[in-house]
KEKETI-651651 format. One record per residue (C-alpha): x negated, y, z negated. Coordinates in nm, 4 decimals. Each point is the difference from the previous one (the first is absolute). Layout:
N
        xx        yy        zz
         X         Y         Z
...
This chain:
222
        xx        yy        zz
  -22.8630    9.8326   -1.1893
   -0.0130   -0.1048   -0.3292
    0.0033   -0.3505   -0.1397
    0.1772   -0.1001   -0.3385
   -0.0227   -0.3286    0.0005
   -0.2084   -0.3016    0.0777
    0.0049   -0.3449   -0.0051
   -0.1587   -0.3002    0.1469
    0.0238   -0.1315    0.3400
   -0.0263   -0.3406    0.2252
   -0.3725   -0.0701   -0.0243
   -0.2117    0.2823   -0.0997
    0.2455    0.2535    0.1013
    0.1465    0.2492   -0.2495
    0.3384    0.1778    0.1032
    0.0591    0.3502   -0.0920
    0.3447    0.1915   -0.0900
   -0.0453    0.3507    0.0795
    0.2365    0.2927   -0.1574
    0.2781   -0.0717    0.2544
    0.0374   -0.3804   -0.0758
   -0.1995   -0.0804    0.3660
   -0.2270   -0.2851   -0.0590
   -0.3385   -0.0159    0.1473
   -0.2759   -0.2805    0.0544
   -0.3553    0.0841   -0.0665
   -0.1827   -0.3942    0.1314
   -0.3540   -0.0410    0.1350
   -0.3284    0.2295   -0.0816
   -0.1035   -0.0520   -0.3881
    0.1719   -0.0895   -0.3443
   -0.0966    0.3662   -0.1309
    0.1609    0.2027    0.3121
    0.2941   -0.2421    0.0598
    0.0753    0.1120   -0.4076
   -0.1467    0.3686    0.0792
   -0.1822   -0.1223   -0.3557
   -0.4014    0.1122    0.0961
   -0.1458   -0.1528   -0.2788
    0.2471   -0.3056   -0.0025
    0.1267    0.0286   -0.3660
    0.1941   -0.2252   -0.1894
    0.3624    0.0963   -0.0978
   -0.0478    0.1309   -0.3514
   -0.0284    0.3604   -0.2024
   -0.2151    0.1841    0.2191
    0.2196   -0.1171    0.2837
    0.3497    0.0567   -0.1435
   -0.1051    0.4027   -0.1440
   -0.1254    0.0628    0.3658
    0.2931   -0.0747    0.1635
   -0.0450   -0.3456    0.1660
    0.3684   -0.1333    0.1610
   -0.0719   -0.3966   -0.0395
   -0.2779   -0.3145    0.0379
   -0.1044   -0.2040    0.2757
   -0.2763   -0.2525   -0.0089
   -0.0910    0.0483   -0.3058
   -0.0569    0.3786    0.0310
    0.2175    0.3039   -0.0276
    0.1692    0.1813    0.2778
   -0.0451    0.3782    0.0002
    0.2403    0.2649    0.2108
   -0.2966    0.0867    0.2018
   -0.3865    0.0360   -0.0442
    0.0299    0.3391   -0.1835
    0.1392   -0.1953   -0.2513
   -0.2205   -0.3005    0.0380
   -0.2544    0.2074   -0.0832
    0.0619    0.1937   -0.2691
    0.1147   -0.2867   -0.1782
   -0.4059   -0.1460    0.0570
   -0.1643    0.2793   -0.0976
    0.2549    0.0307   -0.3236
   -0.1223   -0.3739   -0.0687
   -0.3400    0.1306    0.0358
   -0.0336    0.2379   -0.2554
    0.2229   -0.0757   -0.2482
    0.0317   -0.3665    0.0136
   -0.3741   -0.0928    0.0628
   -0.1851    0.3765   -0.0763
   -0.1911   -0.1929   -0.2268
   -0.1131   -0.2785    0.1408
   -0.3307    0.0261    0.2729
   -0.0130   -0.1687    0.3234
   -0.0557   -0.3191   -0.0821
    0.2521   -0.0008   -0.2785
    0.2624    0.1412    0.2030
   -0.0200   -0.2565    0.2892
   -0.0254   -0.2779   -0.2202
    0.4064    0.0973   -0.1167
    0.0721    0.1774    0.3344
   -0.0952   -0.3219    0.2117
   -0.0753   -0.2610   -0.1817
   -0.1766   -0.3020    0.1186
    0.2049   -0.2682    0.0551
    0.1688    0.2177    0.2563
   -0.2606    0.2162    0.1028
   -0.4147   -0.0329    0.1197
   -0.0658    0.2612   -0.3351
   -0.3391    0.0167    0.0494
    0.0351    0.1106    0.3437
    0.2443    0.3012   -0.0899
   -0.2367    0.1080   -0.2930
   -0.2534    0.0053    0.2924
    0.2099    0.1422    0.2103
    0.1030    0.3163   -0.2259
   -0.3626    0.0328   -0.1361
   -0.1074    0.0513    0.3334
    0.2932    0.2349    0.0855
   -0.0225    0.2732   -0.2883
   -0.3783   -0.0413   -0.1082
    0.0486   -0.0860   -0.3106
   -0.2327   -0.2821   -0.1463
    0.0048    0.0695   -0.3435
    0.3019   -0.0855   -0.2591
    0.1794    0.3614    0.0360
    0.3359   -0.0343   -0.1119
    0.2636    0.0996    0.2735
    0.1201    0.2945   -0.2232
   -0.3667    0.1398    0.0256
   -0.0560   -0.0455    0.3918
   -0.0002    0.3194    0.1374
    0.2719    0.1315    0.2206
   -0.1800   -0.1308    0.2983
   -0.0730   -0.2943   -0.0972
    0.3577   -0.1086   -0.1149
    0.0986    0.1219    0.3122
   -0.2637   -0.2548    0.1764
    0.1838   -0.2729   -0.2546
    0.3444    0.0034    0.1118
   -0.1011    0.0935    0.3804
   -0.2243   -0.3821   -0.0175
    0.2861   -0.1850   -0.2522
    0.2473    0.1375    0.2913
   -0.2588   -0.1495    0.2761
   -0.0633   -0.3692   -0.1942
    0.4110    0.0201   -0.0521
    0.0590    0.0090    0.3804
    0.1854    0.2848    0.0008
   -0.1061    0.2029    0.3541
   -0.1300   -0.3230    0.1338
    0.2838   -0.1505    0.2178
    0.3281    0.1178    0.0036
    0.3218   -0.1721    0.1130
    0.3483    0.0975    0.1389
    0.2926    0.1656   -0.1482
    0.3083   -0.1154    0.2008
    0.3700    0.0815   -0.1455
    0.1262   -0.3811   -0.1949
    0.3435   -0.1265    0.1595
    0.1746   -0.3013   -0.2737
    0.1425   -0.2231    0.2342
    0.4024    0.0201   -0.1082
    0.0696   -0.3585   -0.1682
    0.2878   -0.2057    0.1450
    0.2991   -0.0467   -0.3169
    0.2722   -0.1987    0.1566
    0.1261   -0.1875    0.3323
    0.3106    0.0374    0.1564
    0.0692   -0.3833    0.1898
    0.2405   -0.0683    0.2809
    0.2748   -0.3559   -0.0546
   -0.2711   -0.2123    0.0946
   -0.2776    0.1224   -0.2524
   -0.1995    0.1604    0.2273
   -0.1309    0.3657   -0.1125
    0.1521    0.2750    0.1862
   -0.0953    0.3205   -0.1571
   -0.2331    0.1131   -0.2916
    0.0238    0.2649   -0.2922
   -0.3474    0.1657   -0.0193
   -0.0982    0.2338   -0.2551
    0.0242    0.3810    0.1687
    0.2046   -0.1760    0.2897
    0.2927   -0.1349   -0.1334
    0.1485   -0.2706    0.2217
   -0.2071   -0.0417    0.3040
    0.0700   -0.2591    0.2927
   -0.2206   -0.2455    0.0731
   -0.1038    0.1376    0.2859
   -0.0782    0.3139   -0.1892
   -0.1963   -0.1853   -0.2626
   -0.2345   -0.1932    0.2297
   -0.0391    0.3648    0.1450
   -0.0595    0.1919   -0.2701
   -0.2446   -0.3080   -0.1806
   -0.2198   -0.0033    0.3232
   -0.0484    0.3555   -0.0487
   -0.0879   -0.0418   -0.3229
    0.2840    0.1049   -0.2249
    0.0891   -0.2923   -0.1604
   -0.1432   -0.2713   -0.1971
    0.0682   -0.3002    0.2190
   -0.1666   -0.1805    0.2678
    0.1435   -0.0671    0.3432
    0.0916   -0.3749    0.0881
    0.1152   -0.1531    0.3098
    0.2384   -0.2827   -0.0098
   -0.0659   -0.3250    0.2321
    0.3208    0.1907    0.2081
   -0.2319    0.2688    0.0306
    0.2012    0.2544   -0.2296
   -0.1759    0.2679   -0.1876
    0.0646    0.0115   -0.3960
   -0.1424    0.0963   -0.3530
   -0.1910   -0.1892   -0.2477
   -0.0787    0.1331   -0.3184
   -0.3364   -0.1798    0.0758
   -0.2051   -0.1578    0.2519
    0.0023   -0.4319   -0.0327
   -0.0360   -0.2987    0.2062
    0.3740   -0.0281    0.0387
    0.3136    0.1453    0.2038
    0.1947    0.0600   -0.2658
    0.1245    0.3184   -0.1261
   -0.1180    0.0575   -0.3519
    0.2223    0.2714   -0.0650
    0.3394   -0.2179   -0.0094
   -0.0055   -0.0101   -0.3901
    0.0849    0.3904    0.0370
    0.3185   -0.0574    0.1009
């Protein structure tokens, strides 16, 4: 499966469009694997030239870690190769989002390095400790969520009323016209965007939205 496209979902989700136009919900576990982004960077250069497919909270969205993390270690040494430790963190996660002191601590103690080295001069295994702890502090690994395939609810255009006013039938996006029968059916399975109401008769019908009153909101369709 591959994923072209991403964009943000209710809450913290993000909702994916993979190569066949299916959409897919990535929601719960962390901000870095919900955007498959393991060093949660910011939509920008380094993002765009490694092939990120959108933003969501703030971050970019990547196809899938691979990505995700060539696109950090790109950032690494040529966006910050000069900078040290503390340097780095002090762009990378800046304090008024971030406890900065605690990551420098953090990465010190992860690659050994106590001194001012500049990234470009930390030896291969010591970079490799630096994006292995950035990954760590980022929350990627740490919890993830669920991946479920996204449904959009179809939207309900028009009415269809009988001689009295009363609505009869509905014309729902992917549906066409639909009784309303069909339309309470098809909304408590969770097809349409409407709520289910029940008249003081006791007849099932369709609001567009849940209120304090019996009246059917969706008159001024048709």
């Amino acid at each position: 499966m591959k994923y072209v496209k991403a964009e943000p979902g209710r809450g913290r989700s993000v909702i994916y469009t993979d190569s066949d136009g299916v959409k897919w919900k990535f929601t719960g576990g962390t901000r870095s694997w919900r955007n498959q982004n393991p060093g949660n960077l910011v939509p920008g250069k380094v993002s765009k030239r490694n092939g990120a497919i959108g933003s969501a909270g703030g971050f970019a969205v990547f196809p899938d870690y691979e990505t995700g993390h060539r696109a950090l270690l790109d950032s690494l040494k040529n966006e910050h190769g000069e900078k040290n430790i503390e340097s780095l963190l002090i762009v990378f996660a800046p304090d008024y989002e971030n406890d900065t002191k605690k990551y420098i601590a953090f990465l010190r103690k992860k690659t050994g390095v106590k001194d001012n080295k500049k990234i470009k001069n930390f030896t291969s295994i010591e970079f490799d400790k630096l994006w292995r702890a950035i990954e760590q502090m980022e929350g990627w690994g740490k919890k993830q969520g669920k991946i479920t395939e996204y449904l959009k609810k179809s939207q309900i255009t028009e009415v269809r009323k009988d001689e009295k006013g009363i609505i009869q039938a509905y014309q729902v996006e992917g549906y066409g016209w639909i009784s309303k029968d069909k339309g309470v059916a098809l909304t408590l399975k969770g097809k349409i965007d409407a709520v289910v109401a029940v008249s003081q008769r006791g007849n099932r019908f369709l609001r567009a939205r849940p209120n304090t009153t019996t009246e059917d909101n969706l008159e001024n369709k048709g």
